[in-house]
RODO-2510 file (C-alpha; in nm, 4 decimals, decimal comma):
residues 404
     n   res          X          Y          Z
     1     x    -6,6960   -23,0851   -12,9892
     2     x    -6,6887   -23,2217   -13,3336
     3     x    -6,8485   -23,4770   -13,5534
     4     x    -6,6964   -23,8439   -13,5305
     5     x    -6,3933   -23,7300   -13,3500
     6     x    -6,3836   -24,0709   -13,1983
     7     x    -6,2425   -24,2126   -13,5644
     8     x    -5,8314   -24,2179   -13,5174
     9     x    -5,6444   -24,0033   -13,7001
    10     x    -5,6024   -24,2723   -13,9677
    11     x    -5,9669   -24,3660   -13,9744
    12     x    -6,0928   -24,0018   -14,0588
    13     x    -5,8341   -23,9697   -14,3569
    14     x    -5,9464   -24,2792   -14,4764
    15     x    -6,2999   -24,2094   -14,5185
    16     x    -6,3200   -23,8281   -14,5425
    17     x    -6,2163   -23,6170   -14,7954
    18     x    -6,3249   -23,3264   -14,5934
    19     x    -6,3351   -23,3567   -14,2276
    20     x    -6,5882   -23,2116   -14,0131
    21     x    -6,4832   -22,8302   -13,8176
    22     x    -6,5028   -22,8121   -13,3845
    23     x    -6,7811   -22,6088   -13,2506
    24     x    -6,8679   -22,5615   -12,9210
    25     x    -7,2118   -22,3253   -12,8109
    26     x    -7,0175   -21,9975   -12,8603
    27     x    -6,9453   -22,0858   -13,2575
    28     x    -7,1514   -21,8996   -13,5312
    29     x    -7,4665   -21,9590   -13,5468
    30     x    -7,4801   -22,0433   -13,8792
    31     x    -7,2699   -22,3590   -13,8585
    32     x    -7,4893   -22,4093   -13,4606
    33     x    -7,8214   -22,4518   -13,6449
    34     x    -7,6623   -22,7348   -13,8857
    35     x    -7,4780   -22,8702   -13,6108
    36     x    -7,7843   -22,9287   -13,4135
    37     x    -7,8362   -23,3010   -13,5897
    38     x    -7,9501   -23,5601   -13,4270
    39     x    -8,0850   -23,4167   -13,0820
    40     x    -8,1054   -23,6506   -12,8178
    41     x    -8,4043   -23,6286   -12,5755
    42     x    -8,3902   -23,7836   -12,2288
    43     x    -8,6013   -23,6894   -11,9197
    44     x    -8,5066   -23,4297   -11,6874
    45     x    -8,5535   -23,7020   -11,4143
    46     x    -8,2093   -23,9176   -11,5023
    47     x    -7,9838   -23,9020   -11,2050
    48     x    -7,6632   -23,9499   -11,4189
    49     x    -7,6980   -23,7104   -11,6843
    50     x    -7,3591   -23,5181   -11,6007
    51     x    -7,2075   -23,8712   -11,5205
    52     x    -7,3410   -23,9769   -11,8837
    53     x    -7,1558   -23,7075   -12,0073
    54     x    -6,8762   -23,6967   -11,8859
    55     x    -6,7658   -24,0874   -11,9340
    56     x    -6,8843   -24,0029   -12,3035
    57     x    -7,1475   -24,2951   -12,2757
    58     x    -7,3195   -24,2453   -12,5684
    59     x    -7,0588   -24,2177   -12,8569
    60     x    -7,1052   -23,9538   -13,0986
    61     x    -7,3164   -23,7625   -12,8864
    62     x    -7,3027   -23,3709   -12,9835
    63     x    -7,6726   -23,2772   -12,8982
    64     x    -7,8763   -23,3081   -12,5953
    65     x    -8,2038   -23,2398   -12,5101
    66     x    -8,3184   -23,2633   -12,1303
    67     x    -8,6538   -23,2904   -12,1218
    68     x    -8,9257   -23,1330   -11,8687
    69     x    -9,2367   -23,1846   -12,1191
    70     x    -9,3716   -23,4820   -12,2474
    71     x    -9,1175   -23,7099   -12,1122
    72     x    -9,1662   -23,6080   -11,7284
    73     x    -9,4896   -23,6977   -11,5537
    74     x    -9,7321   -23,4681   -11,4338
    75     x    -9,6491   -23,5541   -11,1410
    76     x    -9,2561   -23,5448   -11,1030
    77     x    -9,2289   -23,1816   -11,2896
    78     x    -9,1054   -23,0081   -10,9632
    79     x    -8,8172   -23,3799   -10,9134
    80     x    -8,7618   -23,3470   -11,3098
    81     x    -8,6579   -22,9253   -11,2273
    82     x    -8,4731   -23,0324   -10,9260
    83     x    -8,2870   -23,2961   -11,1232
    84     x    -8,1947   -23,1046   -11,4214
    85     x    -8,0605   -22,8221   -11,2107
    86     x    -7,8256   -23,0742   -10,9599
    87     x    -7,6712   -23,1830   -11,2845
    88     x    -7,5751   -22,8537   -11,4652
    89     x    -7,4271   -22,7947   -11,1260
    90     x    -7,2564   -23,0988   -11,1376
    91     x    -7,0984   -22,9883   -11,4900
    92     x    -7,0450   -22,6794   -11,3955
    93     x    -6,8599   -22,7566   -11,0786
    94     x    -6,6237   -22,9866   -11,2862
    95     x    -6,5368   -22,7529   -11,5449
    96     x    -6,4219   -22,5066   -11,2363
    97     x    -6,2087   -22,7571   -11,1386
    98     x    -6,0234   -22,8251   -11,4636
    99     x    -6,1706   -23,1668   -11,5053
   100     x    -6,4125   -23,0915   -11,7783
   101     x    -6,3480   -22,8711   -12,0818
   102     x    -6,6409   -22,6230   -12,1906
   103     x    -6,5810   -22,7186   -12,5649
   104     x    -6,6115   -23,0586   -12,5191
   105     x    -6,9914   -23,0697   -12,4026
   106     x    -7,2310   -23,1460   -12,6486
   107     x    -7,4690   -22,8631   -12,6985
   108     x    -7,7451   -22,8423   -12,4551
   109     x    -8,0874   -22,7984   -12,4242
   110     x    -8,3449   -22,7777   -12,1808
   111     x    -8,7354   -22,8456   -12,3099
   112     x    -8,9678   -22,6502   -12,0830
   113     x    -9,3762   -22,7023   -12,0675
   114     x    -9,4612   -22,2733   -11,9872
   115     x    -9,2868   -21,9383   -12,0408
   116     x    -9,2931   -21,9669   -11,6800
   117     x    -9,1195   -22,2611   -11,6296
   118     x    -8,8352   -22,1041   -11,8753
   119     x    -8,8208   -21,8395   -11,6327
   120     x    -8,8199   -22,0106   -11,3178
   121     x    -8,5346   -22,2355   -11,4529
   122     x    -8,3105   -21,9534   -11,5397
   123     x    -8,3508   -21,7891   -11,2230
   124     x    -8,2354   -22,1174   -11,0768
   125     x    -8,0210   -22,2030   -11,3056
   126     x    -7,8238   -21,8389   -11,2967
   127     x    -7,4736   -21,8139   -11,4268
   128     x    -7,4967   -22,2164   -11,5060
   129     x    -7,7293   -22,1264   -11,7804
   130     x    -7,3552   -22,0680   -11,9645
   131     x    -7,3565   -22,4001   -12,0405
   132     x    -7,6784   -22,4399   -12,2117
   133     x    -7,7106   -22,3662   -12,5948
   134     x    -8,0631   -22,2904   -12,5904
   135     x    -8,4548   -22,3515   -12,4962
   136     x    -8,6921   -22,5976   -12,6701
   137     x    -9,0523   -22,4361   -12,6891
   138     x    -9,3408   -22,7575   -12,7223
   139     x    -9,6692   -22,6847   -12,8727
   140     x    -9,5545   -22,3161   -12,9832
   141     x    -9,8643   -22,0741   -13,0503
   142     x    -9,9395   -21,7353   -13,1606
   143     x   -10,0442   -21,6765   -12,7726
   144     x    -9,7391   -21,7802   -12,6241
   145     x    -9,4766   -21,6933   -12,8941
   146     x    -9,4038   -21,3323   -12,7528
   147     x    -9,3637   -21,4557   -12,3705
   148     x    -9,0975   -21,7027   -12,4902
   149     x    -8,8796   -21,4785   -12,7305
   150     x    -8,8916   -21,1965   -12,4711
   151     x    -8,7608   -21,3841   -12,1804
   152     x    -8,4667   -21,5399   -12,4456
   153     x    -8,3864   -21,1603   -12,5806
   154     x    -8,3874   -21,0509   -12,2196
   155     x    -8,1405   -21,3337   -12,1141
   156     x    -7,9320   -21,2540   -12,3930
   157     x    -7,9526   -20,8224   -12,3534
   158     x    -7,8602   -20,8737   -12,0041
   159     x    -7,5864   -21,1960   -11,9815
   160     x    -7,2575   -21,1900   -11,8687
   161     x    -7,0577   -21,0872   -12,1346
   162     x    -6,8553   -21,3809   -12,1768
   163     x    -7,1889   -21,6130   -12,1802
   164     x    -7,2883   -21,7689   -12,5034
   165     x    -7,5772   -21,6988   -12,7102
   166     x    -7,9051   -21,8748   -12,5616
   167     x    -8,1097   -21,9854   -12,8671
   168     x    -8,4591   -22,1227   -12,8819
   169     x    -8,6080   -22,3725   -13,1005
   170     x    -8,9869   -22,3771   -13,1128
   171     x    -9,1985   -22,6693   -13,2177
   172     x    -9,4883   -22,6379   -13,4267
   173     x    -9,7224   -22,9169   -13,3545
   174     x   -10,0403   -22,7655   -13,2753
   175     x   -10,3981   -22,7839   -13,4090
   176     x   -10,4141   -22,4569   -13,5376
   177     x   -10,1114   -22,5223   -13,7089
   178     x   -10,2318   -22,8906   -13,9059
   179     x   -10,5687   -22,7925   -13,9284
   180     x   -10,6340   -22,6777   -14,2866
   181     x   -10,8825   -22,4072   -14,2167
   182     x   -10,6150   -22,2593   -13,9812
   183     x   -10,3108   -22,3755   -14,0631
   184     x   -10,1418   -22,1073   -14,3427
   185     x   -10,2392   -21,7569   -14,1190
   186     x   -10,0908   -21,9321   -13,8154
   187     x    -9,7846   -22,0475   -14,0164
   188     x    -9,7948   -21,6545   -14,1040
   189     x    -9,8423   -21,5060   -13,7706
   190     x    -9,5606   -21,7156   -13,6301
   191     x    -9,3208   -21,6285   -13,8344
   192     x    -9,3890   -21,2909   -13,8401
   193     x    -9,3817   -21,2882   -13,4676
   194     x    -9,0177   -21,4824   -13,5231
   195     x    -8,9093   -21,1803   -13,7204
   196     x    -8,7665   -20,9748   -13,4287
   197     x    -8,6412   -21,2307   -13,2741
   198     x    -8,4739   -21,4106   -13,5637
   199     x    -8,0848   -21,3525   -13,4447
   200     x    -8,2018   -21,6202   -13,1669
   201     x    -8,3835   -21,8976   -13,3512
   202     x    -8,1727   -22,1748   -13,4063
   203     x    -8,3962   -22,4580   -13,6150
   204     x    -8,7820   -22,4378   -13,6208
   205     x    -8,8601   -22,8032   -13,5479
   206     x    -9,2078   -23,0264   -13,6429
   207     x    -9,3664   -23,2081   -13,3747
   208     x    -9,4890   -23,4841   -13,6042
   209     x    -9,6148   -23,6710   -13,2605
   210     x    -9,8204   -23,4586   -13,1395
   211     x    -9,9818   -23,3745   -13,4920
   212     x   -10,0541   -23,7262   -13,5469
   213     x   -10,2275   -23,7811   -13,2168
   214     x   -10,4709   -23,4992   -13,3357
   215     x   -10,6246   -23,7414   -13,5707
   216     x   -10,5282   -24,0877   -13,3742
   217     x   -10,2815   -24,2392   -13,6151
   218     x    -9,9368   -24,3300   -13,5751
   219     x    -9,6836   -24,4220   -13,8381
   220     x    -9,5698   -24,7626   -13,8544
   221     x    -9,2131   -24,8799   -13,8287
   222     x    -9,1963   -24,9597   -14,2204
   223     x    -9,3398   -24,5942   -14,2885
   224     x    -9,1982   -24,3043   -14,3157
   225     x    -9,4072   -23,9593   -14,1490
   226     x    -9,4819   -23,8638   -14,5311
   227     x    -9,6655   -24,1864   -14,5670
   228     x    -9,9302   -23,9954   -14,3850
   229     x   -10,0824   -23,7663   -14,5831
   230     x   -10,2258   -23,5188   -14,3627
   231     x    -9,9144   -23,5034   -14,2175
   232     x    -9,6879   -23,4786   -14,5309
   233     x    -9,9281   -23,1831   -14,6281
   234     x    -9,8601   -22,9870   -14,3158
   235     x    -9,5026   -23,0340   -14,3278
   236     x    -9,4735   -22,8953   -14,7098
   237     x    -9,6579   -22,5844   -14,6186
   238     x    -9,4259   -22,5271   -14,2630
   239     x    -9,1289   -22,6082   -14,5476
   240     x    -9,3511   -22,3774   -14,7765
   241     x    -9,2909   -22,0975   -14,5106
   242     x    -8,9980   -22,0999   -14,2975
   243     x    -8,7463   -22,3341   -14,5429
   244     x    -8,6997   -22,0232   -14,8160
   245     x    -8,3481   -21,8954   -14,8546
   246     x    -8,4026   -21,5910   -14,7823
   247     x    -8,5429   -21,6309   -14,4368
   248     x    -8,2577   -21,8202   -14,3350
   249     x    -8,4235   -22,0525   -14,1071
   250     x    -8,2996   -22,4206   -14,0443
   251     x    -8,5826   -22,6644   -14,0768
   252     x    -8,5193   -23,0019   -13,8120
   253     x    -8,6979   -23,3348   -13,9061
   254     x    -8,9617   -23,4851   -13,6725
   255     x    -8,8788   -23,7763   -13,4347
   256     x    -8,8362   -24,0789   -13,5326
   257     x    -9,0038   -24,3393   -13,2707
   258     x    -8,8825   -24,7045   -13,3002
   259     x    -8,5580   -24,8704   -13,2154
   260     x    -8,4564   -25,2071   -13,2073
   261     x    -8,6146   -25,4387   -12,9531
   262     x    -8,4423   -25,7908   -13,0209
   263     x    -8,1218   -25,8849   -13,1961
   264     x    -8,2427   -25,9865   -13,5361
   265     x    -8,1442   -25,8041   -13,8580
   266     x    -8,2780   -25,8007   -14,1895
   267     x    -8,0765   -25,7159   -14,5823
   268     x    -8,2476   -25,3785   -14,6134
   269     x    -8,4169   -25,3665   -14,9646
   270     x    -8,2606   -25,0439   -15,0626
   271     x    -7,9550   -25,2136   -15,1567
   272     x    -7,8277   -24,8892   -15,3096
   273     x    -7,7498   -24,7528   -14,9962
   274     x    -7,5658   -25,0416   -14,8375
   275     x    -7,3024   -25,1564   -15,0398
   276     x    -7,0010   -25,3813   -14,9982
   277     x    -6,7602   -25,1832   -14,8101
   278     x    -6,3619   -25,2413   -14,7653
   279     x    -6,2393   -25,3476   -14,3911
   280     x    -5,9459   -25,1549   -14,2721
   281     x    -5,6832   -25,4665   -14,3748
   282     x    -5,8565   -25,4471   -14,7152
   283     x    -6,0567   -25,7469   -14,6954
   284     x    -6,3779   -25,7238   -14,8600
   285     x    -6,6875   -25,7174   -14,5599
   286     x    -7,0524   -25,6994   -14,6059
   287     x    -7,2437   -25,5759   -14,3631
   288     x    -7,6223   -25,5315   -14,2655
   289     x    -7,7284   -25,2351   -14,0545
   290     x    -8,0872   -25,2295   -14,0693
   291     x    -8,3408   -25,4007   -13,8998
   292     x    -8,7668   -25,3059   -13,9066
   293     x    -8,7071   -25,0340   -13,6915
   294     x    -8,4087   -24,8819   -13,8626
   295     x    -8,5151   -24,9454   -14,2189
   296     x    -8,7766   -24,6497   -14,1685
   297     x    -8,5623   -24,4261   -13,9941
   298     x    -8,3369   -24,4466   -14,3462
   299     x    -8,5825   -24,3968   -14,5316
   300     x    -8,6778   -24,0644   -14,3714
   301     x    -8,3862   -23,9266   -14,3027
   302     x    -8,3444   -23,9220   -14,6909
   303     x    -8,6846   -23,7865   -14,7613
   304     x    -8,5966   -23,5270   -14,4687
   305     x    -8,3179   -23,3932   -14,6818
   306     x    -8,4260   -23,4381   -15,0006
   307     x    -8,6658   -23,2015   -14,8775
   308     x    -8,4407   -22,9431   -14,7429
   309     x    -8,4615   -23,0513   -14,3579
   310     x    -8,1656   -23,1164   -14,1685
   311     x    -8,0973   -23,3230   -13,8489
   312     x    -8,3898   -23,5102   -13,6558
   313     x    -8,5225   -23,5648   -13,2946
   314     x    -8,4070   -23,8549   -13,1826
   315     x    -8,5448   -24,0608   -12,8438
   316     x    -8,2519   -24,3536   -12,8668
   317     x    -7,8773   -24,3515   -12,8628
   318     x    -7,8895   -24,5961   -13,1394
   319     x    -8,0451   -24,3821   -13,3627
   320     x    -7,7403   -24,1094   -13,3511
   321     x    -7,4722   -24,2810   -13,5898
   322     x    -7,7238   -24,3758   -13,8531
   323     x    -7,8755   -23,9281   -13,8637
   324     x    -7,5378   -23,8059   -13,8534
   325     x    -7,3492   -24,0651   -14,0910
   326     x    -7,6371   -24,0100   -14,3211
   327     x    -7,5486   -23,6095   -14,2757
   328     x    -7,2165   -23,6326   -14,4423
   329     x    -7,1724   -23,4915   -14,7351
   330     x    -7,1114   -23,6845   -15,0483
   331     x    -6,7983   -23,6315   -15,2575
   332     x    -7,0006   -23,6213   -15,5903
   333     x    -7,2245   -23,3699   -15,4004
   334     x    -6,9477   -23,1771   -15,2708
   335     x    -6,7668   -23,1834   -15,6250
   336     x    -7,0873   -23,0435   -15,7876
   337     x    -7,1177   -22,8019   -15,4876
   338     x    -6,7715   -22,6186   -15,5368
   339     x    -6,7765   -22,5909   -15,9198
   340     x    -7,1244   -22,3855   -15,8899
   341     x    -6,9771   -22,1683   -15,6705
   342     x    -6,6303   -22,1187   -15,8647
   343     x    -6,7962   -22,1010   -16,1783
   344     x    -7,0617   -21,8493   -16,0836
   345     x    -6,8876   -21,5631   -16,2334
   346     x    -7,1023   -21,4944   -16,5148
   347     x    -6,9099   -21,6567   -16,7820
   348     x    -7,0863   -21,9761   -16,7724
   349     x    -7,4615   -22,0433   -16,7051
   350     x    -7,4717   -22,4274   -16,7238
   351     x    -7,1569   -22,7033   -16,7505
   352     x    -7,1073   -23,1021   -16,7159
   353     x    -7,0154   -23,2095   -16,3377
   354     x    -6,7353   -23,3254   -16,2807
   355     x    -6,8921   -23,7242   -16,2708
   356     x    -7,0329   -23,6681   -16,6064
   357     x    -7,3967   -23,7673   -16,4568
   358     x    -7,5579   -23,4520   -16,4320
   359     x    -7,5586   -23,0929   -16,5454
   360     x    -7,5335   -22,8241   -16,3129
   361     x    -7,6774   -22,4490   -16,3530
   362     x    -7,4723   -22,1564   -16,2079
   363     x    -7,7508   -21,9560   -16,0776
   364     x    -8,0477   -22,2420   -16,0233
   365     x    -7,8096   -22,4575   -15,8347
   366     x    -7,6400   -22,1725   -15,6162
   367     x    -7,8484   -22,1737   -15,3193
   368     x    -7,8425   -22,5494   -15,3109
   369     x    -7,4788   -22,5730   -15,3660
   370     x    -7,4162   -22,3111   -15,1061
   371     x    -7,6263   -22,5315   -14,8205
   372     x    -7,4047   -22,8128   -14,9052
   373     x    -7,1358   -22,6209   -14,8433
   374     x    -7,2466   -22,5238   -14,5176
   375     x    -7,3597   -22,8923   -14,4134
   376     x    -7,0044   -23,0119   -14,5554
   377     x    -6,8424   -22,8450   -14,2491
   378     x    -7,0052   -22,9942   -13,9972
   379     x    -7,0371   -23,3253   -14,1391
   380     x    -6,7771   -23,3448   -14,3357
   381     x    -6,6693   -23,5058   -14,6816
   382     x    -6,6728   -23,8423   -14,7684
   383     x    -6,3937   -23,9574   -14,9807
   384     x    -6,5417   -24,0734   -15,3582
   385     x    -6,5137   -24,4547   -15,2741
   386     x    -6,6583   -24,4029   -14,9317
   387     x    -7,0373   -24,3921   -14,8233
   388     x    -7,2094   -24,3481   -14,4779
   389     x    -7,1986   -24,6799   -14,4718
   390     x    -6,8266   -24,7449   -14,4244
   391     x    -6,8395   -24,4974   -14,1397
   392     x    -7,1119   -24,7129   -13,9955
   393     x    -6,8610   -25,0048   -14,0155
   394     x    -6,5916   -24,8019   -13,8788
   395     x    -6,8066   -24,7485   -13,5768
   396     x    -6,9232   -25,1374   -13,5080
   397     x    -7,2525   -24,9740   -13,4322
   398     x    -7,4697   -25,2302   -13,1960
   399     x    -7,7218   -25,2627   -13,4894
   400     x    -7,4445   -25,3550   -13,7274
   401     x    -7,2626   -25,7253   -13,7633
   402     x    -6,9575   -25,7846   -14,0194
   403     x    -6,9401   -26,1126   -14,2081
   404     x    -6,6175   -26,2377   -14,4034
***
């Protein structure tokens, strides 16, 4: 698996200056929790999940997420369990056969309601549960916490040897975790009940849904989640907690909601992110990519990283281009990135980047530069006359028209 290896080979030199490194769900986990992104959910219930993947419906895929929570009824839990087990047989049964490579699935996850439903799905699931990358734990507490991370150390003290690492991601999205009186000794508690368990936590993630529902508002399409205020405040203090360097912990944005219903599209009004770009024959093309729905989703995604958070839940396939093109690294940030690091040798403390724009600090700037490094090889590079935005034009995305 590997970012936008759909581009030809003379696509991906054109636009990246770096290009993104193959992982599958045995790589490091280092480069795992970045390469998380944009993580698909779909219910547990779809009867062509393995077909889905396979044909490589949705392009770009790399993360899935097959959900047995909030997306499967009450009702249809035991179908939705029945379901998601046929087809991680189904996968598993054509990778014995030769006609589906390990490596190229994108990584896998299975969101469970319980502990016990973890448990139960494992013990179904037996040496199929190779193929998964990990568990997503909903509505995470300080009374379920320990039940979770035991059953994912046990898995992993006990697995085949040549079975990959099961991770689990919780999701903090709880009362006790936005209330105020609560929410700082929870954020505590958790993480200190995380501590042991740390070698398997792959991204802590922010259930912004569920946290929102707790005081009966909802963000609009033009909004982005830190429009809301209560929930902007709880998301600095999880950042607050779990996003310092030296925890190591990989911070995921919330979901983003709203996709595009009809065909209309709109000149998005940050015109500095969507600028002319050059058509493969060099003729100049402008395009629009944003709509109501999307416009938002922009928007976030570049509060999410300017505030350290990397990758998003995502609940459409249309929404998977526009997190992971967004993800690439920037040549001027990459520039600024690598002379840090070079530079930090104690001979310098401060010196003009390389674009003349800016000045960058050898020891202020190191842990920053050091996290683009690490998102750089996933994403990749863009070239310096290159923006997501080519990529986006590259791709023909459905949301996207060209004009001469």
């Amino acid at each position: 698996m590997r970012y936008f290896n759909y581009l030809s080979e003379e696509e991906e030199q054109l636009l990246f200056y770096e290009p993104p490194v193959s992982f599958d769900n045995t790589s490091d986990k280092e480069l795992l929790s970045i390469a998380v992104g944009a993580a698909l959910y779909t219910p547990a219930t779809r009867l062509t999940i393995a077909d889905d993947i396979v044909s490589g419906k949705h392009e770009g895929l790399t993360s899935l997420v097959l959900d047995l929570e909030d997306a499967v009824g009450d009702h249809q839990v035991e179908l939705a369990e029945e379901c998601l087990i046929q087809q991680l047989r189904r996968l598993s049964a054509w990778i014995r056969l030769g006609t589906l490579l390990t490596h190229s699935l994108p990584l896998l996850f299975i969101r469970v309601r319980s502990p016990e439903q973890m448990n139960k799905i494992l013990t179904m699931l037996q040496e199929d549960a190779a193929l998964l990358t990990g568990f997503v734990f909903p509505k995470f507490t300080i009374d379920n916490a320990h039940h979770y991370l035991q059953l994912l150390m046990d898995y992993n003290r006990y697995k085949a040897p040549s079975a990959a690492v099961l991770y689990g991601m919780p999701i903090l999205e709880t009362a006790a975790v936005i209330y105020r009186e609560s929410r700082l000794e929870t954020l505590l508690t958790i993480k200190k009940l995380l501590e042991p368990f740390k070698a398997y936590i792959l991204n802590i993630r922010i259930g912004a849904t569920d946290f929102s529902s707790l005081f009966g508002i909802r963000r609009s399409a033009d909004m982005t989640i830190y429009d809301l205020g209560v929930i902007r405040d709880c998301i600095m203090d999880i950042i607050n907690v779990f996003g310092r360097i030296e925890d190591g912990y990989v911070i995921s944005g919330p979901v983003w909601e709203y996709f595009k219903s009809d065909r209309s599209l709109k000149q998005s009004v940050q015109q500095n992110l969507f600028e002319d770009a050059m058509g493969r024959k060099g003729r100049r093309v402008k395009v629009q990519v944003v709509n109501r729905q999307t416009d938002g989703l922009l928007r976030e995604i570049a509060l999410d990283k300017e505030n350290g958070l990397i990758g998003k839940t995502i609940i459409h396939p249309t929404h998977i281009t526009l997190v992971q093109a967004l993800l690439v690294v920037s040549h001027e940030e990459y520039m600024d990135a690598t002379s840090i690091i070079a530079n930090n040798n104690g001979y310098l403390g401060v010196m003009k980047s390389q674009y003349a724009n800016k000045m960058n600090e050898m020891k202020p700037h190191l842990n920053w530069a050091q996290r683009i490094m690490n998102r750089s090889k996933v994403y990749g590079v863009f070239h310096e006359n290159q923006n997501f935005n080519s990529l986006l034009v590259r791709i023909g995305q459905e949301q996207a028209y060209v004009q001469n």
